[in-house]
N, C-alpha and C positions, 0 to 999 in steps of 0.2 A: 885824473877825473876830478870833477870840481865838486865842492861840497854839496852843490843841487843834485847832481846827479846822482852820487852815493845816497843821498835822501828819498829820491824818486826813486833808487835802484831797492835800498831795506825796505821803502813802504811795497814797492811791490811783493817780495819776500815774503810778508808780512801778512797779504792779500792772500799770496799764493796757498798759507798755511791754512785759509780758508776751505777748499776745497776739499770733497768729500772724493775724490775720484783715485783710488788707487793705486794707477801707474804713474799719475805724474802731475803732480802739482803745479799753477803755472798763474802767476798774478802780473795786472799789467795797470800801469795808472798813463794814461791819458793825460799827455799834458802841452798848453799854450802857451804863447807868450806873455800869457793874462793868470796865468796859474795851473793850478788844475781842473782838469776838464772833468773827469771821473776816473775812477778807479774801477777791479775787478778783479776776477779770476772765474778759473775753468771751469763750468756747470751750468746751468741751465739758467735761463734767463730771470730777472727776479721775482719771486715769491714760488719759480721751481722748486723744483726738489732737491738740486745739487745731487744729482746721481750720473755719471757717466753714461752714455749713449749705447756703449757696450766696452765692455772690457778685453775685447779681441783690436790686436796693434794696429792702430792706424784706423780704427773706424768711430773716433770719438776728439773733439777737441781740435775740428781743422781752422784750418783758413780760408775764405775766400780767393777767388780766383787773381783779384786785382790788390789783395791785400799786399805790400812792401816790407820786404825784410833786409834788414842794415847787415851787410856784408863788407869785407875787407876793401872792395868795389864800389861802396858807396851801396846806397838801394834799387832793390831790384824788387820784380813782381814775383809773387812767390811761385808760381809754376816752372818759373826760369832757373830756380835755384836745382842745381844736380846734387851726385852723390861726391865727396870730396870738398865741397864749397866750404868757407869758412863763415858761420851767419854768427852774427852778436845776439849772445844769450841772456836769460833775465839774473844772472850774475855778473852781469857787465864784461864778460870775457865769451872771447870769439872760438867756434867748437866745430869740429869738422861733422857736416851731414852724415851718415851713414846709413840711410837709408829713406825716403819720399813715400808718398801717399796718394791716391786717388779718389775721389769719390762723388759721385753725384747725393746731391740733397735738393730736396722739395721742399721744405717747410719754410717756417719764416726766417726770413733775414732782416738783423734791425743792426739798419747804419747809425752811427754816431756823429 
């Protein structure tokens, strides 16, 4: 791993430590070939509350449908990914699914 990416791997970590949500912590920094684009983690959008959506598994903290997760495979569209898969985690190491989620949502969505 090169020493950018351990830098973008702890600031996420770091992010992550942000979040008020319970079960799972989870920061992410956005980044180009220009630097970084933004950073983040799991909670509600900014000037929210940072409170989890609910605290029952799997109804807080999703993805969108078209969103891309780096797998052993190269990236894939997150609905595609099953149970067994091996997806790269915000520890920089690769972790077998064990279990997927569904969910429809209404509210806003804001692309980056």
């Amino acid at each position: 791993m090169s020493k950018w990416h351990k830098f973008y791997i702890d600031m996420a970590k770091q992010f992550a430590s942000m979040s008020c949500d319970p079960r799972l912590h989870v920061g992410a920094v956005i980044v180009t070939t220009d630097g970084i684009l933004y950073p983040g983690y799991n909670g509600w959008e900014m000037g929210g509350t940072n409170e989890p959506d609910s605290l029952e598994p799997g109804q807080s903290g999703c993805f969108v449908g078209s969103a891309r997760v780096e797998t052993l495979s190269g990236r894939v569209k997150i609905e595609q990914i099953k149970i067994g898969d091996l997806v790269l985690t915000h520890t920089g190491k690769y972790k077998k699914v064990t279990k997927t989620f569904r969910r429809n949502y209404n509210g806003k969505l804001y692309i980056l």
